[in-house]
C-alpha positions, 0 to 999 in steps of 0.5 A, a space after each residue: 176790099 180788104 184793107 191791108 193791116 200792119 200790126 203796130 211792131 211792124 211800124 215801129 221796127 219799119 220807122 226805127 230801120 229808117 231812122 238807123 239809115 237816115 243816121 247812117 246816111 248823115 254819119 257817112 256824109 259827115 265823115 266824108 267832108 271831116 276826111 276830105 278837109 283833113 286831106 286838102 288842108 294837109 296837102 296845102 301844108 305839105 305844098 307850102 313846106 315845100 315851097 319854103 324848102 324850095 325857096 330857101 335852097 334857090 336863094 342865090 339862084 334867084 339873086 344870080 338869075 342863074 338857071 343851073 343854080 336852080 335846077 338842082 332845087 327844083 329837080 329835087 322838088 319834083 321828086 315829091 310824088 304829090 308836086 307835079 310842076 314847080 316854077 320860081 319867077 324873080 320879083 319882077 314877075 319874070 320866070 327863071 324856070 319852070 318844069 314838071 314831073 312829065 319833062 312838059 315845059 310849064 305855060 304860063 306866067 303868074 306873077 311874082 312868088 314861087 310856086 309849087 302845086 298842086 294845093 297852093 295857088 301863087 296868091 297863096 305863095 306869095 306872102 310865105 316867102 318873098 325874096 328881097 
């Protein structure tokens, strides 16, 4: 049996091209999780600066419990293309009105805040801005 013979260049050309993949690779993957966290933390701002905006225009709608008030603010909110739906609960935890983009009633109860999703969750509304 003849053994098959590699010559030393081939080697060292065979172990640099997969030192350049393995690189690739872990470049890629990096760059991945950068843009990835770059876009979920941008989405949260943008959620929460709506959900400030929202807050403050939908003041006295809150105060009055007045639904007309507050569907001029949130029909407005919802014309952001990344909010799908928009809810405002009085400090009760009572919900004043809630809609989506779809025209679907929302479902469901979350407590007090304001909520304005996708990217926050009411945990994470709750202590930006809190109607007293």
């Amino acid at each position: 049996m003849k053994c098959l013979s590699v010559s030393f260049s081939s080697r060292i050309s065979a172990v640099f091209t997969f030192f350049i993949l393995m690189m690739s690779v872990a470049f890629s993957l990096f760059f991945i999780r950068y843009e990835t966290r770059i876009l979920e933390a941008s989405l949260f701002d943008n959620g929460r600066l709506l959900s400030e905006i929202l807050a403050k225009n939908s003041k006295m709608g809150v105060f009055s419990e007045n639904k007309a008030l507050l569907n001029g603010p949130v029909q407005g909110t919802l014309t952001h293309p990344d909010v799908i739906r928009c809810a405002i609960y009085n400090r009760e935890g009572n919900q004043l009105i809630c809609d989506d983009q779809d025209g679907i009633p929302a479902s469901g109860s979350t407590g007090p805040g304001l909520m304005v999703s996708p990217g926050c969750r009411p945990a994470d509304i709750r202590h930006i801005y809190r109607m007293h």
